[in-house]
C-alpha positions as CSV (number, residue, x, y, z in Angstrom):
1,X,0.0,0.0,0.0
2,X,1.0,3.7,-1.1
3,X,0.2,7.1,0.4
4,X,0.3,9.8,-2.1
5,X,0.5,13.2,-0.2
6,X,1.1,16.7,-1.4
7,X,4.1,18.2,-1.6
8,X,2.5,22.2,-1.0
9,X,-0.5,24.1,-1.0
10,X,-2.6,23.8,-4.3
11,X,-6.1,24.0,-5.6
12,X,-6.9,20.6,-7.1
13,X,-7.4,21.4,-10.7
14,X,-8.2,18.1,-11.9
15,X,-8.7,14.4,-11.1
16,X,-7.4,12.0,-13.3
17,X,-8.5,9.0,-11.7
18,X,-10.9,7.4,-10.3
19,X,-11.2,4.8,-6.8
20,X,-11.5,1.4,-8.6
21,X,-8.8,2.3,-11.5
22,X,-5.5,0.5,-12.0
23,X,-2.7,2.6,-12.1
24,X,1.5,1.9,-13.1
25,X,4.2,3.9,-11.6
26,X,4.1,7.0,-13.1
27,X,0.5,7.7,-14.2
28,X,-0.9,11.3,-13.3
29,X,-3.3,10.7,-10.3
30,X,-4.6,14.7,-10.3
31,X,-3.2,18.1,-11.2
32,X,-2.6,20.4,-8.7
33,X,-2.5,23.9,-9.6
34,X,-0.4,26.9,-7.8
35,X,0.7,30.0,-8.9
36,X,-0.8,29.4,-12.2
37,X,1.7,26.5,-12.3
38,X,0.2,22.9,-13.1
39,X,1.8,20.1,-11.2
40,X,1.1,16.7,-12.2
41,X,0.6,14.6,-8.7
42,X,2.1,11.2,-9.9
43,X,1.6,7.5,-8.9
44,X,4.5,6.0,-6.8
45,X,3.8,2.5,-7.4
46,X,1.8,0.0,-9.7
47,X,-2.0,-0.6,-8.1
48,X,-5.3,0.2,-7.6
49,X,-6.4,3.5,-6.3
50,X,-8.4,2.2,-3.4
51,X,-8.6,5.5,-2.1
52,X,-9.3,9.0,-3.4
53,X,-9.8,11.8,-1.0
54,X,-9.7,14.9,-3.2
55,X,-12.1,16.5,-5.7
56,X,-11.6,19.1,-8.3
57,X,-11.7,22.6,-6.6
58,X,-10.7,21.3,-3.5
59,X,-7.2,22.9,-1.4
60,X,-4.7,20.8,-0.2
61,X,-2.2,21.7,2.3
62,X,1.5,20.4,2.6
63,X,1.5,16.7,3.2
64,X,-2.7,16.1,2.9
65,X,-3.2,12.6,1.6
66,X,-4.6,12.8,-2.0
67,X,-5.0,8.9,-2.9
68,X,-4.0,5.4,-1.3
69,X,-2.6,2.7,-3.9
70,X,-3.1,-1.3,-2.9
């Protein structure tokens, strides 16, 4: 099992993924946006996303959990 945290503050701009969806290390989860910079939020392992806790328009802080891989 992964955690996938952020790494700043950010509005989430856009989910990629969905709970139920098998991912590969690598894939985009969501974009986070900042400063009108967009920072793909990438997976750390292969797996499932059992786990999604953002939406799009949501803010995440430094080190909020944004998805859980299995």
């Amino acid at each position: 099992m992964a955690e996938v945290h952020a790494e700043m503050v950010a509005n989430v701009w856009k989910v990629v993924v969905a709970e139920g969806d098998t991912v590969e290390e690598g894939d985009t989860l969501v974009i986070l946006e900042s400063m009108k910079m967009e920072i793909p939020v990438l997976a750390e392992d292969d797996g499932v996303v059992s786990q999604l806790k953002v939406a799009e328009g949501d803010v995440v802080q430094e080190g909020d959990l944004i998805a859980v891989i299995s």
